[in-house]
N, C-alpha and C positions, 0 to 999 in steps of 0.2 A: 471503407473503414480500415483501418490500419490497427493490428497485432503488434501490443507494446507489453511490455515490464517496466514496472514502475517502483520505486521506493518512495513511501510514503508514510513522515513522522508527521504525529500530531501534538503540539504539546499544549497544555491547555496550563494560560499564568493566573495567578492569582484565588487558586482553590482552597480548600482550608487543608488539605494536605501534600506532601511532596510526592506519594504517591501518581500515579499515571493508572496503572491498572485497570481501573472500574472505566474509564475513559476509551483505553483500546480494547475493552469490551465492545462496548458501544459500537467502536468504530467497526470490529469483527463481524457483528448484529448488523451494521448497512452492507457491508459487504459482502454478507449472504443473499441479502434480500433481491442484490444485483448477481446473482448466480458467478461474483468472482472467484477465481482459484487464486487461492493467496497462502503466503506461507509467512507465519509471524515469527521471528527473531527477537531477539533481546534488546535489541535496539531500535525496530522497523518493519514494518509490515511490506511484503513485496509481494506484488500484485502483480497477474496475467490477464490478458483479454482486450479488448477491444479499445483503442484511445478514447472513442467518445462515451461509452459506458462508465469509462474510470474515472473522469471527468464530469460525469454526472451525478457518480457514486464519492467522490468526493466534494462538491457542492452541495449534498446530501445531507455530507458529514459534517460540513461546516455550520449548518442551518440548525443542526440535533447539537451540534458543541451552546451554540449563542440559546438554543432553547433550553439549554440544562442549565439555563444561568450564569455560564461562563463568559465575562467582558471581554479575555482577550485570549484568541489561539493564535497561534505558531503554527505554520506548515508547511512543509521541509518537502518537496517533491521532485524526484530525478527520474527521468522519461530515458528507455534506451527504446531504440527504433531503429529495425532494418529494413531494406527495401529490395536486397538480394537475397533474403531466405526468413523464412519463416524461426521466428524468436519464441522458446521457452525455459521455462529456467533448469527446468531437468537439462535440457540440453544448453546451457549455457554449463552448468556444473557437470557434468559431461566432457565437454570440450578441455575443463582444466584438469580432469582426470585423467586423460587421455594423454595430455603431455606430462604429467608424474608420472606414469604409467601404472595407474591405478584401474585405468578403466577395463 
């Protein structure tokens, strides 16, 4: 298995509000259940661990979207993957501190 980071939007059309919220709730709630380390932003959810967990954790999430009633999601998913060192996001934000010299 292969150690990735992942960004991952979900947007759910056609609710009765413009809200999102109660939705990446939900999505939070699978993503524990799969014991991922995730960090939510204001725009996106970025997830740590294992490619094929996150991918089953997001199939997951599509299955609980269509069963809360929703006809149509949107899913916005960008995969980084290395194969010369092991990838986290503390040490990915790490590395840009390190050249401001923040770190």
């Amino acid at each position: 298995m292969s150690h990735v980071i992942a960004s991952l939007v979900v947007t759910p059309l056609g609710t009765d509000t413009p809200s999102v919220s109660k939705y990446v709730a939900h999505v939070l709630e699978i993503l524990d259940k799969y014991n991922l380390k995730y960090q939510l932003t204001p725009m996106c959810t970025i997830i740590e661990g294992e490619e094929e967990i996150i991918f089953q954790a997001i199939l997951d999430i599509k299955r609980h979207m269509f069963d809360m009633g929703i006809k149509r999601v949107v899913y916005t998913l960008k995969v980084d993957e290395r194969t010369d060192k092991q990838l986290t996001m503390e040490g990915k934000v790490q590395s840009v501190k390190k050249y401001r010299g923040d770190a």
